[in-house]
C-alpha positions as CSV (number, residue, x, y, z in Angstrom):
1,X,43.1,29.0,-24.6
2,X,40.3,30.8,-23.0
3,X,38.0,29.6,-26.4
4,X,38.7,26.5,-26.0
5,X,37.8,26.2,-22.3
6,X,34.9,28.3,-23.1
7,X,33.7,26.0,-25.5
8,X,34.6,22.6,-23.5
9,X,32.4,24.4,-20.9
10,X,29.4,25.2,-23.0
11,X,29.4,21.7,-24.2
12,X,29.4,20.7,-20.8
13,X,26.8,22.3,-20.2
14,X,24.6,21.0,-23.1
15,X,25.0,17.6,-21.7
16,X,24.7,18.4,-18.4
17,X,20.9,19.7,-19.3
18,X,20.4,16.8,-21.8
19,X,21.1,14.4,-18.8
20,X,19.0,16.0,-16.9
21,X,16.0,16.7,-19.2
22,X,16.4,12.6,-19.8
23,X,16.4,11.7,-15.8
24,X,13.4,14.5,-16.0
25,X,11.4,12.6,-18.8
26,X,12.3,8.9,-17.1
27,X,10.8,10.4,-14.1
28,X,7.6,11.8,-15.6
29,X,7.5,8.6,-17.5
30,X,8.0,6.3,-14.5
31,X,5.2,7.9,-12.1
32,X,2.7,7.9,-15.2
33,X,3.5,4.2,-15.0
34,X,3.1,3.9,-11.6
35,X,-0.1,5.6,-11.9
36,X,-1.4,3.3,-14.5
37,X,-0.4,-0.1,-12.9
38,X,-1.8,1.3,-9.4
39,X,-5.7,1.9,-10.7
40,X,-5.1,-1.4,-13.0
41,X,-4.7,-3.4,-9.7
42,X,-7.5,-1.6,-8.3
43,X,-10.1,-2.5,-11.3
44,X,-8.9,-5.9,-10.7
45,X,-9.5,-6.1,-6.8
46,X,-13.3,-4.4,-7.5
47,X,-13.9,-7.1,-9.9
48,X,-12.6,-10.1,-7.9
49,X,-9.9,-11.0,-9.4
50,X,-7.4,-11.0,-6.4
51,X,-4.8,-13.2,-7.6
52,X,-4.3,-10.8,-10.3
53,X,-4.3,-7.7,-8.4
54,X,-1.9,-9.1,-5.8
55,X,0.7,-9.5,-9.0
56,X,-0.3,-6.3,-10.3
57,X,0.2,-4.3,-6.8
58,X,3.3,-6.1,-5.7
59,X,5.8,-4.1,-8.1
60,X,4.0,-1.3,-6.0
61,X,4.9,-2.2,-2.7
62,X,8.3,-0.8,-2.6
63,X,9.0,2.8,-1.2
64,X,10.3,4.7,-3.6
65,X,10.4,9.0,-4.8
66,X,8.3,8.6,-7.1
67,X,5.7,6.2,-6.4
68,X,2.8,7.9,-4.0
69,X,0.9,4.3,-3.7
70,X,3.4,2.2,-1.9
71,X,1.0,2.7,1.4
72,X,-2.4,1.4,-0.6
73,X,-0.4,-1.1,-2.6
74,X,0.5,-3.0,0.4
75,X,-3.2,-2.5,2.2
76,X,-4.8,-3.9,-1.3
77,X,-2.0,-6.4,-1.4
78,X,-3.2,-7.7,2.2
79,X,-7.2,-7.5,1.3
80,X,-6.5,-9.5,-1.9
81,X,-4.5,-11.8,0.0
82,X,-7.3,-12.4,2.7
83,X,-10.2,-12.8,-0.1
84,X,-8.1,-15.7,-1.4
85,X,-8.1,-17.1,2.1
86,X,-4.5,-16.3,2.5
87,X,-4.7,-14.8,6.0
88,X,-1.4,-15.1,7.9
89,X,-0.1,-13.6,4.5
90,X,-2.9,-11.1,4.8
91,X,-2.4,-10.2,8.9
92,X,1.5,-10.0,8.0
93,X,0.9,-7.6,5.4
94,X,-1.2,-5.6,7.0
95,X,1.0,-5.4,10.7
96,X,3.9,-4.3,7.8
97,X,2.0,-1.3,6.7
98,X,1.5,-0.3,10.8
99,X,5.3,-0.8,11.2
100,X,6.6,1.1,7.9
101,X,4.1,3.5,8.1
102,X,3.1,4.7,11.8
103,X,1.6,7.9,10.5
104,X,-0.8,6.7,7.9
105,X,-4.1,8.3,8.2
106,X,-6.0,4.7,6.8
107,X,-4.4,2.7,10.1
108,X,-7.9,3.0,11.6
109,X,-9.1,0.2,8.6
110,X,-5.9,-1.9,8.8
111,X,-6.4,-2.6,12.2
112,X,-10.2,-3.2,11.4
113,X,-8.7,-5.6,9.2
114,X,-6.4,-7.0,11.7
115,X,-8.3,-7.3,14.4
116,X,-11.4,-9.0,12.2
117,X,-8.5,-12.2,11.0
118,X,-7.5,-12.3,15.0
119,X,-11.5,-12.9,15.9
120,X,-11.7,-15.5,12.6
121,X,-8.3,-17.3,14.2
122,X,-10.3,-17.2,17.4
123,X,-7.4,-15.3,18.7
124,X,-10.4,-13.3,20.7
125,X,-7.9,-11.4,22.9
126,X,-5.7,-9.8,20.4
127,X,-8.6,-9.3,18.4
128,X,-10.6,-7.7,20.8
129,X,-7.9,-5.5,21.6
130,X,-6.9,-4.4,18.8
131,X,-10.2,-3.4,17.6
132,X,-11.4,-1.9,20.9
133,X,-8.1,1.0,19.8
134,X,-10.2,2.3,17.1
135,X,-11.7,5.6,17.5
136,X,-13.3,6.5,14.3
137,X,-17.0,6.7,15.0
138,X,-18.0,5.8,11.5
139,X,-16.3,2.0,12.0
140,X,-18.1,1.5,15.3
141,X,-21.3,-0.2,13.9
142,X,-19.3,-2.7,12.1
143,X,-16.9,-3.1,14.6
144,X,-20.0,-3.7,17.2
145,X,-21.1,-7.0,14.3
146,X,-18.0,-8.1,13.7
147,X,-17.4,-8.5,17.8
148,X,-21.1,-9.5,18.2
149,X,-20.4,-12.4,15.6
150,X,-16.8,-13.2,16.8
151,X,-18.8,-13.7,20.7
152,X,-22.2,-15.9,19.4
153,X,-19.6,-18.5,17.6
154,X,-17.4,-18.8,21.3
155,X,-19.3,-22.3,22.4
């Protein structure tokens, strides 16, 4: 009796470490992938093609263990969104990333990037506003044209 429970439990066993070494290899295999599709999108947003990189990041948006880009997924989502002159799809891109992730050291450029499509929708306020919240000192000079431009076109 005691062999065969012995053996029952080493075969157990065997699969138990074949399961996991498979959930171990998918894994490996899935954040490689990840990888790969995240710095395809990215070659296609530096060479202009945004439609393509929106389809390429959008599998990346999701939050998920193993993917690490969700967070620049969505902000290259929203920039390729706003080059193709999609920018209400762009704007509610980008305030999703300030909801989902309060925390993210690169909130300093979404709300650049926010507050710029509020001063082109001559939403001056909000724009204003929201740009005036940003403290990094290496933003300021653009910040200063973008709000000098946004003020010369007010008639």
């Amino acid at each position: 009796m005691a062999l065969v429970f012995n053996e029952q439990f080493m075969k157990g066993k065997v699969i138990l470490s074949i399961c996991f070494a498979v959930v171990i290899q998918f894994s490996t295999n899935a954040q490689q992938d990840f990888i790969k599709q995240y710095f395809n999108a990215k070659t296609l947003f530096r060479e202009g093609k945004y439609n393509l990189a929106m389809e390429t990041f959008k599998p990346l948006i999701p939050r998920s263990q193993n993917n690490q880009f969700s967070e620049y997924a969505s902000f290259y989502y929203a920039l390729s969104a706003y080059n193709l002159g999609y920018k209400a799809l762009a704007k509610s891109s980008l305030n999703e990333i300030k909801t989902l992730y309060p925390a993210w050291d690169k909130l300093a450029e979404v709300n650049f990037w926010i507050g710029k499509i509020n001063l082109e929708d001559k939403d001056y306020f909000q724009g204003m506003k929201i740009l005036a919240g940003i403290t990094d000192v290496g933003m300021q000079p653009v910040i200063k044209s973008i709000k000098t431009k946004a003020i010369s076109e007010i008639t």
